[in-house]
N, CA and C atoms as an extended XYZ file, in Angstrom:
375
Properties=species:S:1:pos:R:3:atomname:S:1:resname:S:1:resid:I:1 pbc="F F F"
N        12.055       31.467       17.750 N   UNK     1
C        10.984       31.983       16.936 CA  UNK     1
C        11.473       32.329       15.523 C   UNK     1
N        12.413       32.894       16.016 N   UNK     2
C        13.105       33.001       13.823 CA  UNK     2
C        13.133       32.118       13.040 C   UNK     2
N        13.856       30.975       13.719 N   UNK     3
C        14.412       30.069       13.045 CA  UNK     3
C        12.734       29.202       12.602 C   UNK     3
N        11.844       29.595       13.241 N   UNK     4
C        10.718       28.699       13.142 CA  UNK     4
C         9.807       29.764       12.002 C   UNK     4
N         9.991       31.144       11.804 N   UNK     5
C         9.535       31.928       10.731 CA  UNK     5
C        10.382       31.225        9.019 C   UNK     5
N        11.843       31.218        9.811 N   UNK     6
C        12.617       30.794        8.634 CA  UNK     6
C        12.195       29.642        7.913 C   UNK     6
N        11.694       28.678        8.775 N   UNK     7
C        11.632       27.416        8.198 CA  UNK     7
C         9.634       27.279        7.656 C   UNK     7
N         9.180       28.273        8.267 N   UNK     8
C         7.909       28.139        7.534 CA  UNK     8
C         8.237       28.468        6.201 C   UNK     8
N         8.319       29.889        6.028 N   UNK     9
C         9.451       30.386        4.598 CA  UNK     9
C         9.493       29.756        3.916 C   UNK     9
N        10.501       29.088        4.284 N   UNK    10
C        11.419       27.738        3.221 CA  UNK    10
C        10.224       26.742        2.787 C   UNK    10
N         9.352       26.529        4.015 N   UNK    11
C         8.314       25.620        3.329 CA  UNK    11
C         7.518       26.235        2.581 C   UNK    11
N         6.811       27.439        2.160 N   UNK    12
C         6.073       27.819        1.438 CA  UNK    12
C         6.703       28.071        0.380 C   UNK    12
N         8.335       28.293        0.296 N   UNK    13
C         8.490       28.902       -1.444 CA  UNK    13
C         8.522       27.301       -1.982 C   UNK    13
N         8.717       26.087       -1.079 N   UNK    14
C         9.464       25.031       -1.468 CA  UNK    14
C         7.392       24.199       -2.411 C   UNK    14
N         6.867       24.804       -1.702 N   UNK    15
C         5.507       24.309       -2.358 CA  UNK    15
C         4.979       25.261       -3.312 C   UNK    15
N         5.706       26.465       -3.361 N   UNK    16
C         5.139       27.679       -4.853 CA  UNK    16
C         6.237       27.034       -5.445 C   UNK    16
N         7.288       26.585       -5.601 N   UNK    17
C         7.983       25.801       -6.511 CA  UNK    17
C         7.277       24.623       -7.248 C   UNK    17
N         7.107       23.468       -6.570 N   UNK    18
C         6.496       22.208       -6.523 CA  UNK    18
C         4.722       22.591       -7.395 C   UNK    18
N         3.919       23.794       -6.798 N   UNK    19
C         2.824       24.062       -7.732 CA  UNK    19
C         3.853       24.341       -9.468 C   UNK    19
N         4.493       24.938       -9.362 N   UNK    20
C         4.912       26.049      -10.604 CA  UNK    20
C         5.363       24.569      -11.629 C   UNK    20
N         6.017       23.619      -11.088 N   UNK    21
C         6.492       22.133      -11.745 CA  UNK    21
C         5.630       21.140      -11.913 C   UNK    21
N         4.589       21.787      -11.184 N   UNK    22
C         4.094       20.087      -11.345 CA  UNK    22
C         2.293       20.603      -11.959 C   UNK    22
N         1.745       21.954      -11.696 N   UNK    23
C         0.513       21.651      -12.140 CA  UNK    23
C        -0.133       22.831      -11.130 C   UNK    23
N        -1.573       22.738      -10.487 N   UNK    24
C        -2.468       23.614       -9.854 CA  UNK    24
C        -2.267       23.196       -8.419 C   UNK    24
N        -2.054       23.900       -7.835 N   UNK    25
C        -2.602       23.916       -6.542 CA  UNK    25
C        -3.951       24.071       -5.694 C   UNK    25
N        -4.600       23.062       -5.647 N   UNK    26
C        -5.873       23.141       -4.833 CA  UNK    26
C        -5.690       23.203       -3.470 C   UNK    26
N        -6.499       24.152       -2.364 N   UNK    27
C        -6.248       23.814       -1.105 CA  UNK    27
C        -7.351       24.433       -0.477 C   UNK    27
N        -7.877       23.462        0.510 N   UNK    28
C        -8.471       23.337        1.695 CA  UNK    28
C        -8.504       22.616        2.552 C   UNK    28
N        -8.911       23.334        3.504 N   UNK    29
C        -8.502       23.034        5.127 CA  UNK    29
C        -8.144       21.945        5.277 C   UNK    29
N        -6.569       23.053        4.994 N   UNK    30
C        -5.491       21.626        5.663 CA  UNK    30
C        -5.000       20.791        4.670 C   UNK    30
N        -5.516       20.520        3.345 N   UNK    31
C        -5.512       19.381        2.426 CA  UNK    31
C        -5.399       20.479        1.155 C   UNK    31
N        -3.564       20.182        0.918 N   UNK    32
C        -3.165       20.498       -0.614 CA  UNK    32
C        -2.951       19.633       -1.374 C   UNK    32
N        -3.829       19.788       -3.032 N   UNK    33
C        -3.730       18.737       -3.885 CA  UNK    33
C        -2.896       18.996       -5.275 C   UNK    33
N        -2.127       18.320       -5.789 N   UNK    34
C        -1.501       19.149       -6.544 CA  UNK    34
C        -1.506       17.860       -8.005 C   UNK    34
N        -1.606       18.163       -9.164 N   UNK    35
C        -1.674       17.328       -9.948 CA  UNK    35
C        -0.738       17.757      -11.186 C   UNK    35
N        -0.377       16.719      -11.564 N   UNK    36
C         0.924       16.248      -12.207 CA  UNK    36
C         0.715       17.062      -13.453 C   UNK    36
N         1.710       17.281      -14.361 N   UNK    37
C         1.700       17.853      -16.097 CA  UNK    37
C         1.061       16.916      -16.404 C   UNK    37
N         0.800       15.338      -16.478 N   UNK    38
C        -0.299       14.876      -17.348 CA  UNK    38
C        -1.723       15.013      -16.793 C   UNK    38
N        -1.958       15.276      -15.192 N   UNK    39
C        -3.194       14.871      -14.463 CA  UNK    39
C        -3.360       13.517      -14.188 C   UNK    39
N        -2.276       12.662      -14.403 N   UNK    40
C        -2.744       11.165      -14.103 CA  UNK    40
C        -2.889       10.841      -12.256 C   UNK    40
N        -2.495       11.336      -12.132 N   UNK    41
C        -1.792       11.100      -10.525 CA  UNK    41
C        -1.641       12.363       -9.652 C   UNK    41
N        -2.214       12.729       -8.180 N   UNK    42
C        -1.892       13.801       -7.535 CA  UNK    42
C        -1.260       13.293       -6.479 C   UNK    42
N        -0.819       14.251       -5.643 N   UNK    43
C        -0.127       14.474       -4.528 CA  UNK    43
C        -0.702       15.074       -3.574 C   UNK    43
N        -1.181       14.771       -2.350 N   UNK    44
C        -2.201       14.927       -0.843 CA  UNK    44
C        -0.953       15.628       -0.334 C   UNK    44
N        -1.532       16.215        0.700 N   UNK    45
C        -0.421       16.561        1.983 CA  UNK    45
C        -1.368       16.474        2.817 C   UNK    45
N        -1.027       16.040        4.155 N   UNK    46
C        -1.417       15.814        5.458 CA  UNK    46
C        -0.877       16.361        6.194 C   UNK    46
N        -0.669       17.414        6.971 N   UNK    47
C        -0.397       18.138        8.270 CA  UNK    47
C        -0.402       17.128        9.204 C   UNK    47
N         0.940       17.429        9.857 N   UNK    48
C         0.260       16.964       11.662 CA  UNK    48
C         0.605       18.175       12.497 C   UNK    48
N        -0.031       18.020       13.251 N   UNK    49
C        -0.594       19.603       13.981 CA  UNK    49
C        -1.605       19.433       15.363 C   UNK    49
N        -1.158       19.636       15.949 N   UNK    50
C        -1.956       19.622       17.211 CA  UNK    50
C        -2.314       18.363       18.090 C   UNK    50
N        -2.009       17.435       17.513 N   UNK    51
C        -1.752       16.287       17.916 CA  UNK    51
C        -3.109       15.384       17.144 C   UNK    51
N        -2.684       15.873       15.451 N   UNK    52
C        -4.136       15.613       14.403 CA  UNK    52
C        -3.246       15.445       13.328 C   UNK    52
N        -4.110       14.547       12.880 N   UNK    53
C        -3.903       14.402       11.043 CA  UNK    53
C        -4.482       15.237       10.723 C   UNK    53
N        -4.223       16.627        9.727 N   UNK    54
C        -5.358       17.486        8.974 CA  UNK    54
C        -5.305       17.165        7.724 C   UNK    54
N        -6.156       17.052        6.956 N   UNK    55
C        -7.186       16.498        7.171 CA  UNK    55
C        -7.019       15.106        7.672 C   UNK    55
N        -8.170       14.716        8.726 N   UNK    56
C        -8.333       13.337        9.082 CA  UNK    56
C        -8.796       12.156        7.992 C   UNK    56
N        -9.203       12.177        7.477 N   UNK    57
C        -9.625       11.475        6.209 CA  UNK    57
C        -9.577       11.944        4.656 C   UNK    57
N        -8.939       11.062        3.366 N   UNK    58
C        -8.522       11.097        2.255 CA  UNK    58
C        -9.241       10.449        1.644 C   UNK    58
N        -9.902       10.918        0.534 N   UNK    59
C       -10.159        9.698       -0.509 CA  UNK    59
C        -9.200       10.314       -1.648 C   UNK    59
N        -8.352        8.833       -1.855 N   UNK    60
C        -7.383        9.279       -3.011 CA  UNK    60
C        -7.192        7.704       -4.311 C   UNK    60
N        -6.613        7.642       -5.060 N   UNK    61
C        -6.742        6.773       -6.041 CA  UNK    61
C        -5.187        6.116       -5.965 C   UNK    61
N        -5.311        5.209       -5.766 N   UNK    62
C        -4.125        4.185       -5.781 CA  UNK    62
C        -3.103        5.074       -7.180 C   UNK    62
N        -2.268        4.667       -6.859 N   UNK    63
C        -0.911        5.256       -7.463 CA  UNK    63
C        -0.688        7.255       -7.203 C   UNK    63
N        -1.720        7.517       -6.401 N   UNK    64
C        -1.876        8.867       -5.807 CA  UNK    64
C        -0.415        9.161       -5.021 C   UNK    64
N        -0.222        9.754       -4.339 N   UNK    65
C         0.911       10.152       -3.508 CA  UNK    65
C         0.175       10.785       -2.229 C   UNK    65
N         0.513       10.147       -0.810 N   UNK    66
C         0.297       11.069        0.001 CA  UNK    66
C         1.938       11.126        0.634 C   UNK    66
N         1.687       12.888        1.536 N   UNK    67
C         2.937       13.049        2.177 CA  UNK    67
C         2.277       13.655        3.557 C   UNK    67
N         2.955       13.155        4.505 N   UNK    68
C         3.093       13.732        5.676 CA  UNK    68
C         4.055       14.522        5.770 C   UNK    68
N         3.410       15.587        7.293 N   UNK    69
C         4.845       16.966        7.148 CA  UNK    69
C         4.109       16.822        8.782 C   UNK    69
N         5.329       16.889        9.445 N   UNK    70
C         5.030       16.788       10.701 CA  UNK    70
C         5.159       18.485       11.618 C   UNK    70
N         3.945       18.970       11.780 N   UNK    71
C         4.188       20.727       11.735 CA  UNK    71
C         4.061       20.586       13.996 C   UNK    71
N         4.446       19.868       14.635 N   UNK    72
C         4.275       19.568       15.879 CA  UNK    72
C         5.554       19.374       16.673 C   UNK    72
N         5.617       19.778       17.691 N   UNK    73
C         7.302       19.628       18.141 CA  UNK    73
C         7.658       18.632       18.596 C   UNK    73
N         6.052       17.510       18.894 N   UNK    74
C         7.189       15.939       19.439 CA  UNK    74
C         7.064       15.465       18.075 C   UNK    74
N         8.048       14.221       18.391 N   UNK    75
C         8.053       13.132       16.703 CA  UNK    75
C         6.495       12.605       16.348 C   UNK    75
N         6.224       12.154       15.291 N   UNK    76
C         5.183       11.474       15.262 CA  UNK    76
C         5.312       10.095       13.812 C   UNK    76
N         4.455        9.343       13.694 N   UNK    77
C         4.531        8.497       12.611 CA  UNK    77
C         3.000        8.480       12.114 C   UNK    77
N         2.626        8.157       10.436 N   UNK    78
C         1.615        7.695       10.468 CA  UNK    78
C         1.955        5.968        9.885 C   UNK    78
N         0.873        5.421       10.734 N   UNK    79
C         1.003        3.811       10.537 CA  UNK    79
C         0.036        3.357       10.536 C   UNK    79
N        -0.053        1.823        9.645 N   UNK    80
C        -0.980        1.513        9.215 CA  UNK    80
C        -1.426        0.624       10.440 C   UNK    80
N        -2.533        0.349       10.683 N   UNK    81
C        -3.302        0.099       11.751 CA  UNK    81
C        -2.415       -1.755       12.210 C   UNK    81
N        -2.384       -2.119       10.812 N   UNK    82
C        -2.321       -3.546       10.872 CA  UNK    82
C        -0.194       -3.598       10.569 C   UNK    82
N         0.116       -2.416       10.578 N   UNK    83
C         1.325       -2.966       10.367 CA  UNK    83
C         2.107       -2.647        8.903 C   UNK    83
N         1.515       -2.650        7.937 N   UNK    84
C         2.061       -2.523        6.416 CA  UNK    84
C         2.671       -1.921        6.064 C   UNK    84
N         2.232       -0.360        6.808 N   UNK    85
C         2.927        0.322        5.723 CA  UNK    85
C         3.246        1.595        7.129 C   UNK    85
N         4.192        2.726        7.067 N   UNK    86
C         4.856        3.376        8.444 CA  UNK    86
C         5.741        3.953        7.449 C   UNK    86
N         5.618        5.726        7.806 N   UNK    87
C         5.939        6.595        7.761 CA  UNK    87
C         7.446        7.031        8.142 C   UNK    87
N         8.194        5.979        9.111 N   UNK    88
C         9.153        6.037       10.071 CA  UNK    88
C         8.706        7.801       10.825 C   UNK    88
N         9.688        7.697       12.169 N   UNK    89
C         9.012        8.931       13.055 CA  UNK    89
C         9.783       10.024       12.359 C   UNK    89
N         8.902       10.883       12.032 N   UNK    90
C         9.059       12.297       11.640 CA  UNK    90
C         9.302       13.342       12.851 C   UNK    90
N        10.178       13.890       13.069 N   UNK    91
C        10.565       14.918       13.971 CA  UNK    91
C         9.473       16.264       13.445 C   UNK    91
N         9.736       17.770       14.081 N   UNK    92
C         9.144       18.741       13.431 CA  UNK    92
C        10.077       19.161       12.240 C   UNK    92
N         9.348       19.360       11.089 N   UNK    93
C         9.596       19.660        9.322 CA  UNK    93
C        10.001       19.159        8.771 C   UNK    93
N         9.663       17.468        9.360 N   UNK    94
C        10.196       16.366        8.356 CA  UNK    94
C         8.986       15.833        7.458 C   UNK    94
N         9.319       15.147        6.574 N   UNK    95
C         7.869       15.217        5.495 CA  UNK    95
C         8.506       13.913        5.287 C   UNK    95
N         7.227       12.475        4.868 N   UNK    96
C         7.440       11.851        4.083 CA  UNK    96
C         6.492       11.466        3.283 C   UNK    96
N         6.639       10.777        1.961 N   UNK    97
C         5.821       10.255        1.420 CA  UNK    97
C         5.470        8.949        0.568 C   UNK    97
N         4.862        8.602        0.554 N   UNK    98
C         4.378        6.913        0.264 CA  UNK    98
C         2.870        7.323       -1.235 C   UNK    98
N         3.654        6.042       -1.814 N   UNK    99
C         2.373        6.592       -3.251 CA  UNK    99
C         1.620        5.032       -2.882 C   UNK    99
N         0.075        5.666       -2.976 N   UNK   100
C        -0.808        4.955       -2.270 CA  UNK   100
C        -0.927        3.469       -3.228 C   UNK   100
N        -1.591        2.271       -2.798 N   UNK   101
C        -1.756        1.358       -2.889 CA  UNK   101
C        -3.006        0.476       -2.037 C   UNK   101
N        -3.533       -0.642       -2.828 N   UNK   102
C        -4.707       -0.995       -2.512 CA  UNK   102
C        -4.619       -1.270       -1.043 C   UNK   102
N        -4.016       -1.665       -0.484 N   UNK   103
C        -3.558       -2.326        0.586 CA  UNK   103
C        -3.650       -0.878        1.586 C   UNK   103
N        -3.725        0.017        1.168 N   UNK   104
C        -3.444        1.206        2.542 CA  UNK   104
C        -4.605        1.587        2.568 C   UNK   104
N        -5.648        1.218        1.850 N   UNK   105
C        -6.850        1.413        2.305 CA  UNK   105
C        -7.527        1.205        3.988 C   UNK   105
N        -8.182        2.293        4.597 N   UNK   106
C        -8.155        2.082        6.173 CA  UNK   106
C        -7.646        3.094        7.169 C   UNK   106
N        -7.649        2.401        8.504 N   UNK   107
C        -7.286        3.508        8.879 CA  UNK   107
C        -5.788        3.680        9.169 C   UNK   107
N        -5.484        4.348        9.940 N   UNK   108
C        -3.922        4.655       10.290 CA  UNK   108
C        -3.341        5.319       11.526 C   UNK   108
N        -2.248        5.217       12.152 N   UNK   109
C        -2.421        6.271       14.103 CA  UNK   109
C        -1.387        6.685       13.601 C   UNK   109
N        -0.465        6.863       15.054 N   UNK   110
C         0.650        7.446       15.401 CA  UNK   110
C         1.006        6.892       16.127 C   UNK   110
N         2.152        6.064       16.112 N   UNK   111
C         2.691        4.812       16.806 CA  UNK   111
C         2.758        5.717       18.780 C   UNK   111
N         3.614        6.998       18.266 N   UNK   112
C         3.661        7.619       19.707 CA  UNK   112
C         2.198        8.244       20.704 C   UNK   112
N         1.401        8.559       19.672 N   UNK   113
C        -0.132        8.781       20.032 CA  UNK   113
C        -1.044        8.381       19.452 C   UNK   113
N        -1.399        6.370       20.044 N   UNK   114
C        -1.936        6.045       19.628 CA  UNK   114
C        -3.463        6.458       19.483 C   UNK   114
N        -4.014        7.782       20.343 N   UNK   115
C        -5.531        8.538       19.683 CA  UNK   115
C        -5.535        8.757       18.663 C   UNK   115
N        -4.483        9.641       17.800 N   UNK   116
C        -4.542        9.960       16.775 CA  UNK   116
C        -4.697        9.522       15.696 C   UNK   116
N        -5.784        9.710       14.950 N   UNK   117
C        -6.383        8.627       13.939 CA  UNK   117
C        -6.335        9.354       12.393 C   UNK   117
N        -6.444        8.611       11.536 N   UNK   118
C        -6.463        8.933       10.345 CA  UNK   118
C        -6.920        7.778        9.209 C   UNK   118
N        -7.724        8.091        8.391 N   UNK   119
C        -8.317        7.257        7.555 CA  UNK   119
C        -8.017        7.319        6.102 C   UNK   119
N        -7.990        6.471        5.254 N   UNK   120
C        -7.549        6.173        3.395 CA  UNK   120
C        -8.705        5.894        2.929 C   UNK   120
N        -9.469        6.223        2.058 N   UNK   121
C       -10.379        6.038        1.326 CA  UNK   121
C       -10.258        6.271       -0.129 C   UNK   121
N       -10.357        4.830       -0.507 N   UNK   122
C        -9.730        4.778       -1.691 CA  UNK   122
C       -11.108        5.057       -3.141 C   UNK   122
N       -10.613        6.097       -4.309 N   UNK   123
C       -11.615        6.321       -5.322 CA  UNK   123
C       -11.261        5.171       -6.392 C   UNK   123
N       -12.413        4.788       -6.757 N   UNK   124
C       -12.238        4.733       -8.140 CA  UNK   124
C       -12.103        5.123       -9.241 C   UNK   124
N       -11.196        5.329       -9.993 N   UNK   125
C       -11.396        5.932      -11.479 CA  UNK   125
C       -10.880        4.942      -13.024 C   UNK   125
């Protein structure tokens, strides 16, 4: 249990850092958005948690950034339905991230639980 207080910790100063460098922090349920010193480009986070993408669905703009953070104690991956694009398996408080592209438009699982679903919805701007 400590070591799991400790490492929440570490993750919250490590994202009041990351707001303080990079811009505002927006957040709701589940879905932090954070946008760059110019505003050209933000950064998503996706939880996994409970055996869920939180949020389950994104609409974000190509050259966007999403990151997974795997907050669950088995491994998990997010992958693209058809193959393209994979997260490799994230253990618990591993994070990765991929800056979006036309092609990841769709949906996406979890190679280990294939229920788990998640969708890309791409904006225009």
């Amino acid at each position: 249990m400590k070591n799991n207080a400790i490492k929440r910790r570490a993750v919250l100063v490590a994202r009041i850092i990351m707001v303080g460098a990079t811009g505002v922090l927006v957040a709701s349920t589940g879905l932090s958005r954070f946008a760059n010193a110019a505003g050209n480009h933000r950064e998503y986070l996706v939880e996994i948690r409970n055996l869920r993408f939180v949020p389950e669905e994104l609409e974000v703009a190509v050259g966007d950034t999403i990151r997974w953070i795997n907050q669950d104690i088995s491994p998990h991956t997010a992958t693209a339905l058809d193959g393209e694009w994979d997260t490799q398996e994230l253990i618990q408080g591993q994070s990765h991230s991929l800056v979006v592209t036309q092609e990841m438009a769709g949906e996406y699982y979890c190679l280990f639980h294939p229920h788990m679903r998640g969708k890309i919805r791409l904006r225009q701007e």
